[in-house]
N, C-alpha and C positions, 0 to 999 in steps of 0.2 A: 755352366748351364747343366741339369740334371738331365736325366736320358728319362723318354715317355714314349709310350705309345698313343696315337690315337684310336679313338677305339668311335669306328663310323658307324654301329650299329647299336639298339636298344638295349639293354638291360633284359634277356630270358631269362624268365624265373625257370629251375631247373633245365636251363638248358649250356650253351656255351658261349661265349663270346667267340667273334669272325674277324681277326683285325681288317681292316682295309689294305689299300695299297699303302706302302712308306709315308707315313707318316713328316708333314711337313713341317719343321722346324725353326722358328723366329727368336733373332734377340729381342735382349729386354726393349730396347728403345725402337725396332720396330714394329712389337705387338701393336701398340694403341692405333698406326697405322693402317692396320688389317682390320680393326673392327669397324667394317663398315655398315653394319644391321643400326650402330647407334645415330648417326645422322641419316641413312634411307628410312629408317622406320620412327623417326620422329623421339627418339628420348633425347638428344642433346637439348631439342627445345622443350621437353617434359620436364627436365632439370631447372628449367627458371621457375616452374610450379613448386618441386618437391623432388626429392634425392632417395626416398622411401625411408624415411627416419623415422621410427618407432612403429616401424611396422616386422613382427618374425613371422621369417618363412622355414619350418622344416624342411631338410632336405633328407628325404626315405629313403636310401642309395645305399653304398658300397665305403661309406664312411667321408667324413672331410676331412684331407692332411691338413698339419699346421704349416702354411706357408706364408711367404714374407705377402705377395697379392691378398691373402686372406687375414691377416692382422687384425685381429678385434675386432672379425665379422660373426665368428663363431661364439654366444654368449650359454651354449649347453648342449648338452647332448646325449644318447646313450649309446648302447648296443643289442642290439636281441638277437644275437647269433649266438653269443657264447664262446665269441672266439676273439671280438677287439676288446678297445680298450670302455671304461666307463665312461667317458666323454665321445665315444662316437667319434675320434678323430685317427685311429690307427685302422688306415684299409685293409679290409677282407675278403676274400673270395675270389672269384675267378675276376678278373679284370676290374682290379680292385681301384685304377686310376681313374673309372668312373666319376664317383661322387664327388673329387676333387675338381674334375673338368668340370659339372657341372656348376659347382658350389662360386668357382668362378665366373662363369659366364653370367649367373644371378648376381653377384652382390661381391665381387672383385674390387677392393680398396684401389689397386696401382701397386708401383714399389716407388710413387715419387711422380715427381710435376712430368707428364709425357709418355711416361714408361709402363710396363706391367701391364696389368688385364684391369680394365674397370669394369665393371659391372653394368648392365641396364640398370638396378637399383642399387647404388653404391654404398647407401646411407643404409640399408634393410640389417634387422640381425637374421642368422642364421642358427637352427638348432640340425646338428649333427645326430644322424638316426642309421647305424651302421649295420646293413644286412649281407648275409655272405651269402652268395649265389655261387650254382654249380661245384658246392663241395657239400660230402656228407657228414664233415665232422661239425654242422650244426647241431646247438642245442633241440633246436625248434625245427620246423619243414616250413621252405619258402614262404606260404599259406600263412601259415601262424606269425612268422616274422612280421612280415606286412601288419597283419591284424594287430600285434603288438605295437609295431613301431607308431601305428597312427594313431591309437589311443596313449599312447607314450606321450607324444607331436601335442595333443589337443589337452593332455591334462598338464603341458610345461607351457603352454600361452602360445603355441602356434596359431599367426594369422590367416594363413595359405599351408597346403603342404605342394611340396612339387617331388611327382613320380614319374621319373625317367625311367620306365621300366616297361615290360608287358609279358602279361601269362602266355601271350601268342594263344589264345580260347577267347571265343566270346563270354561263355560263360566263368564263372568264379563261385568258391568255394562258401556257405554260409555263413561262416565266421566273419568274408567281409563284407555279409549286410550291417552286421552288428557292428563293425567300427567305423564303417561309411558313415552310417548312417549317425554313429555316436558325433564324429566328426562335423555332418552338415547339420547337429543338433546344435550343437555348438557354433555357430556359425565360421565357419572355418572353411574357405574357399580350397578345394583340392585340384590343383591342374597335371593331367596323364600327359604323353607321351602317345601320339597315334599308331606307336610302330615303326620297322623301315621296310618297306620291301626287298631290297637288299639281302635281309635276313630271312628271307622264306614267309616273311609278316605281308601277305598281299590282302588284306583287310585288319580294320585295326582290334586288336584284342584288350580282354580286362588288363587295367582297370578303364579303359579309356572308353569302355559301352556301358558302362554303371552311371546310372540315370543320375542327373545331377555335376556331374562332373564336368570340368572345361577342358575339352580333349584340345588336343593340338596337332596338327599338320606343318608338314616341313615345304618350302620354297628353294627353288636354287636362287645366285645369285641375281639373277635376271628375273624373278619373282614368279618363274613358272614352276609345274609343279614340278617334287624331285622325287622323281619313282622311283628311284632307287633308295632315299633316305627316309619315305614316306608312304605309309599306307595309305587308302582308303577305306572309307563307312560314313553312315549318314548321322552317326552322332557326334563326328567333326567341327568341333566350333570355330577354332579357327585357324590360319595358315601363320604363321615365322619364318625367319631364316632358318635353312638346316645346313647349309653348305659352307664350306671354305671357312668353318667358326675357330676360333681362336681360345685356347683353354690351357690351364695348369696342370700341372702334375703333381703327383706327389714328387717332393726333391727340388719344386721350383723350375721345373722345364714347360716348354711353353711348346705348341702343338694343333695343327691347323685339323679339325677332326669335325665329318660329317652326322649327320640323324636326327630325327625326333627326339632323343636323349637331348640334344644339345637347346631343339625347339622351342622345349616345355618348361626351361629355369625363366628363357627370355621371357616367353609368358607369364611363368610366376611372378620376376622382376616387376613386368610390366600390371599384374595388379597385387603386388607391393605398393608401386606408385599409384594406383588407386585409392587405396586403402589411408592410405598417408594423406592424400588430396582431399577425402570425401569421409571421414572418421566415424560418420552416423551411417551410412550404407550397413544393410546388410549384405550378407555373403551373394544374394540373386541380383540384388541392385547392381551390388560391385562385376560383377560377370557379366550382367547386363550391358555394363556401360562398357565392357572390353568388345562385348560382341555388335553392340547398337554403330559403334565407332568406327568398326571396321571397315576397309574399302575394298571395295568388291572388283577395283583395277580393272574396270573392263567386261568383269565375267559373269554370268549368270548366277548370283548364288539364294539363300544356300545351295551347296553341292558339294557329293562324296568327295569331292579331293579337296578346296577349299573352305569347307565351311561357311563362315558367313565373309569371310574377307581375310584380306591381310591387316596384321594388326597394326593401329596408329595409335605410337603413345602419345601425341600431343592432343591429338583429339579426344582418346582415352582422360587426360584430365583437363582437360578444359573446356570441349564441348558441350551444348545445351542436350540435355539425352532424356526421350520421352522414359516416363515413369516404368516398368518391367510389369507385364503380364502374363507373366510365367509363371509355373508355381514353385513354391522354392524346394531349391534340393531335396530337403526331408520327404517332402512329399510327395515327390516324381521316387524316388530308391520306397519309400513305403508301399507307393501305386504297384510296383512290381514288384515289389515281395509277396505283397497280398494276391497279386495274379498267378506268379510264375512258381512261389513256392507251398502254393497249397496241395499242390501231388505228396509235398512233406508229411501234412496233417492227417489226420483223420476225416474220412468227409462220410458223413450222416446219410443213412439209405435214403432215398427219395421214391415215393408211394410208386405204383405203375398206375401206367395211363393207360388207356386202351385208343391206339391210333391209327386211321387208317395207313398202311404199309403203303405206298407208294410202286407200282411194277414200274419195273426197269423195261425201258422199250428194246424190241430184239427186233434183230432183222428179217426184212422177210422171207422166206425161207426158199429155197432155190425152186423152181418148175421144172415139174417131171418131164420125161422126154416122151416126144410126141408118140401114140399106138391106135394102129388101123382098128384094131379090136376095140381098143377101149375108146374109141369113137362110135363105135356102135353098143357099146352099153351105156345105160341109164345112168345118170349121177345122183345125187340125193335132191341137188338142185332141178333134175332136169324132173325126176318124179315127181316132185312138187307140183311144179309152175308150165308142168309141160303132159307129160307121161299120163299121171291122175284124170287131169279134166280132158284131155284126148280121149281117153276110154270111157269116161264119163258121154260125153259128148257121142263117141260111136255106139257107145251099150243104148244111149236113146233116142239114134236116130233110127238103131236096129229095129229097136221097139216099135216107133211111130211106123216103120214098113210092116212089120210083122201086122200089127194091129191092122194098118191099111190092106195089107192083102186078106187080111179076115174080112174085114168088111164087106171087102168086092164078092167074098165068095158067097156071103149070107146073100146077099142083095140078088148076085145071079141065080140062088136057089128060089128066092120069093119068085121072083119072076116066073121061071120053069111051072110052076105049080099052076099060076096062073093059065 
């Protein structure tokens, strides 16, 4: 048995891989034992539907070994690092067993009746897209890889891509509107990687917040959530196993290794087997019916940690699922390009308007402190409404006496004369 790490945390674009704790180790004949996501989450009985045969899923990673589990799973591949091989199957970069674990846990042959790793889609081909993370002797920067490898993915017949990966950013670089969105033109279902927390990932980052995408969240065994292997955000569609999962290595070594990394192949697997089941779906239908399907165990959803449920592949292909009213990928990644990236553009003066200003309310202002004096002076108020017509009032009452004492005097003169 060949010697592997697991690797329980996501794919940082420029950043490092975290191993976990020691890594647990199974023989061949008791891997199939340990996967128990394929009868809890319904593929054993997905399998009497469809096995995902002629359905490819890219896998955007760190490269797929050739090993005996992956046999004739691998039909192309490339490399846009500049540093593997042309077939995308020689790993590169920092925790280069990556893509291998994944490419297994998606679409894993066995090594034989009982043995090896099978896959959620057993039957699915896979295209090999090998990018080297956390080293600089790339051709390209992380950024451009990515953009490369999904336009690479979608012009060799990729049906799904699956990205076990994250910028750890919510936001993402321009170049991948242009091959998102080349991708969901094409109809070509992309499923991300929520994150782990674990890794300092405590909300989920691109590509897993790019409209249109089927992000994924991680479950422990017990189907709660796994904050440690698992972010949150509200563009979470829906929850998988992340825990205790079972994977290859490069060299053939087999490896009990947690995350979202691990999350996001099940779900590709699992709409592989969509895709296979339902051949006329488009890319929104097909995600539809992963997320219409889901079971919400109990929980209130949608919500930031589970999405809309945990995912059922048997109901996934078999259930009656209302029509999708959502709008398709292209035009959710469109909707916000047009919103978010027009600070890009140019934007045309707009005339002035003449409005009234609105005053800001202030408070009212403190009251002076009491003064014997200025209780006996006048206010503006008191002149007004007080002070004015007082004097008013005395200047004519003055008057009417003045006038009445003239009077008395004229009057006692007539008299006298008399």
């Amino acid at each position: 048995m060949g010697a592997g790490v697991a690797l329980g945390l996501t794919v940082a674009l420029g950043g490092a891989f975290v191993a976990p704790t020691a890594p647990a180790f199974a023989e061949n004949t008791q891997v199939r034992d340990l996967e128990y996501w394929l009868n809890d989450y319904g593929f054993t009985q997905a399998w009497n539907t469809t096995r995902g045969a002629g359905v490819t899923v890219a896998v955007i990673d760190t490269g797929v070994a050739d090993v005996a589990d992956l046999a004739g799973a691998v039909v192309g591949g490339t490399d846009v690092s500049g540093l593997g091989s042309t077939n995308g199957q020689t790993p590169v970069g920092e925790g280069s067993e990556h893509g291998t674990l994944v490419a297994s846990l998606l679409a894993g042959r066995g090594t034989g009746e009982g043995s090896g790793v099978l896959g959620v889609a057993p039957e699915a081909s896979l295209l090999a897209v090998s990018v080297a993370f956390g080293t600089s002797d790339a051709t390209l920067s992380n950024d451009d890889q990515i953009a490369e490898g999904i336009r690479w993915a979608v012009d060799n017949g990729a049906d799904v891509i699956n990205m076990s990966l994250t910028r750890n950013t919510l936001d993402w670089p321009p170049s991948w509107d242009d091959a998102f969105l080349y991708a969901f033109e094409n109809d070509v279902v992309v499923v991300a990687a929520a994150g782990n927390r674990g890794s300092g990932t405590t909300e989920v980052g691109a590509p897993a917040t790019i409209p249109g995408v089927l992000t994924v969240a991680g479950v422990d065994r017990n189907k709660g959530a796994s904050f440690d292997a698992s972010s949150q955000g509200i563009t979470i569609s829906v929850a998988a196993p992340s825990e205790q999962l079972v994977g290859v290595v490069p060299g053939g070594g087999y490896v009990q290794w947690n995350g979202t990394s691990a999350a996001a192949p099940i779900v590709s697997g699992l709409v592989a087997l969509v895709r296979a089941a339902y051949p006329r779906l488009d890319a929104a239908e097909v995600m539809n019916r992963v997320i219409e399907t889901a079971d919400p165990n109990g929980r209130v959803v949608p919500s930031p940690i589970y999405g809309n449920g945990l995912i059922d592949a048997a109901a996934a292909v078999t259930a009656a699922v209302p029509a999708s009213t959502s709008p398709e990928p292209a035009a959710l990644l469109e909707e916000w390009i047009r919103v978010h990236r027009r600070a890009d553009t140019e934007v045309e003066p707009t005339p002035q308007t003449a409005t009234q200003v609105p005053v800001a309310p202030q408070e009212d202002p403190a009251l002076p402190a009491p003064s014997v004096v200025a209780a006996w002076l006048p206010s503006p108020l008191t002149l007004t409404y007080v002070t004015v017509p007082l004097l008013v009032l005395v200047g004519f009452g003055t008057l009417v006496t003045l006038l009445g004492t003239g009077a008395t005097r004229h009057i006692k003169r007539i008299r006298s004369k008399r």
